[in-house]
C-alpha positions in Angstrom: 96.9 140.3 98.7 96.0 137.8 101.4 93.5 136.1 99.1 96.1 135.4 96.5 99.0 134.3 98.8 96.3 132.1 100.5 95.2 130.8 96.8 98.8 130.3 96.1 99.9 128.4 99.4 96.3 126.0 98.8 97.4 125.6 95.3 101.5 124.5 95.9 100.7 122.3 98.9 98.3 120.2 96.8 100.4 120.2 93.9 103.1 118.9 96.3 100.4 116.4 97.7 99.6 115.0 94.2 103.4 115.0 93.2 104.4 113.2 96.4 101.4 110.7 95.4 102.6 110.0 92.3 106.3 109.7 92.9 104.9 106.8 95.7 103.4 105.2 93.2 106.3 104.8 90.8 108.7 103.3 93.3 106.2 100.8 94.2 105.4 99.5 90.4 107.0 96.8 90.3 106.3 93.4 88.5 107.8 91.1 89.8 107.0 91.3 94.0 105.7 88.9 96.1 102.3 88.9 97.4 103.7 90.6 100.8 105.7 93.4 98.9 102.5 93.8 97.0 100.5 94.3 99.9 103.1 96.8 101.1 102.8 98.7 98.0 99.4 98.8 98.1 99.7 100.4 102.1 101.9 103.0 100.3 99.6 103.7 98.1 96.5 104.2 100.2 98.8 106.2 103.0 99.9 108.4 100.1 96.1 108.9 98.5 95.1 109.9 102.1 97.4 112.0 102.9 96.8 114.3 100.0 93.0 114.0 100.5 93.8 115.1 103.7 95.8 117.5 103.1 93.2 119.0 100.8 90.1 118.7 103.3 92.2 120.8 106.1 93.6 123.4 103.4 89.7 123.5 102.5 88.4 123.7 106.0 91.3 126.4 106.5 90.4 128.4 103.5 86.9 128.8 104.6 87.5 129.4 108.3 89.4 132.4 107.1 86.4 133.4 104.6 84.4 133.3 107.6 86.5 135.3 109.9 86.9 137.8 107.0 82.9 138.4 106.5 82.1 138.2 110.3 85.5 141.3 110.8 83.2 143.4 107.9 79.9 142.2 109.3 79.1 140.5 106.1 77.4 137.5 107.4 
C-alpha cells in the first residue's frame, strides 16, 4: 500500500509540475512583446522548466531513499 500511494503522490506532483509548465508557457506567447517582455518570458519559462525538473530529481531522490530504507529494515541490501 505504501508503494502505490508513494507511486501515486510521484506521479500527481509531476503531472502538476508539467501542467504548471505549460500553463506558464501559454500566458507568456505572445507576439507582439518587446524585446524586454520577451526576455521576461523567456525567465518564466526557464524558472518554470526548472522547477519541474526539480521537482522530479527530489521526488526521485525521495523515492529511492525510501527503497533504500525499505531493503536495509528487511536486510535486503
Amino acid at each position: 500500500m505504501n508503494k502505490l500511494l508513494l507511486i501515486l503522490i510521484f506521479f500527481f506532483l509531476v503531472l502538476f509540475n508539467v501542467i504548471y509548465a505549460i500553463i506558464n508557457l501559454n500566458e507568456t506567447d505572445n507576439f507582439n512583446n518587446t524585446k524586454l517582455e520577451k526576455f521576461e518570458a523567456e525567465q518564466q519559462e526557464a524558472k518554470a522548466q526548472f522547477l519541474a525538473n526539480t521537482g522530479i530529481i527530489i521526488l526521485t531522490g525521495f523515492g529511492l531513499f525510501v527503497k533504500f530504507l525499505n531493503g536495509y529494515s528487511n536486510n535486503k541490501l
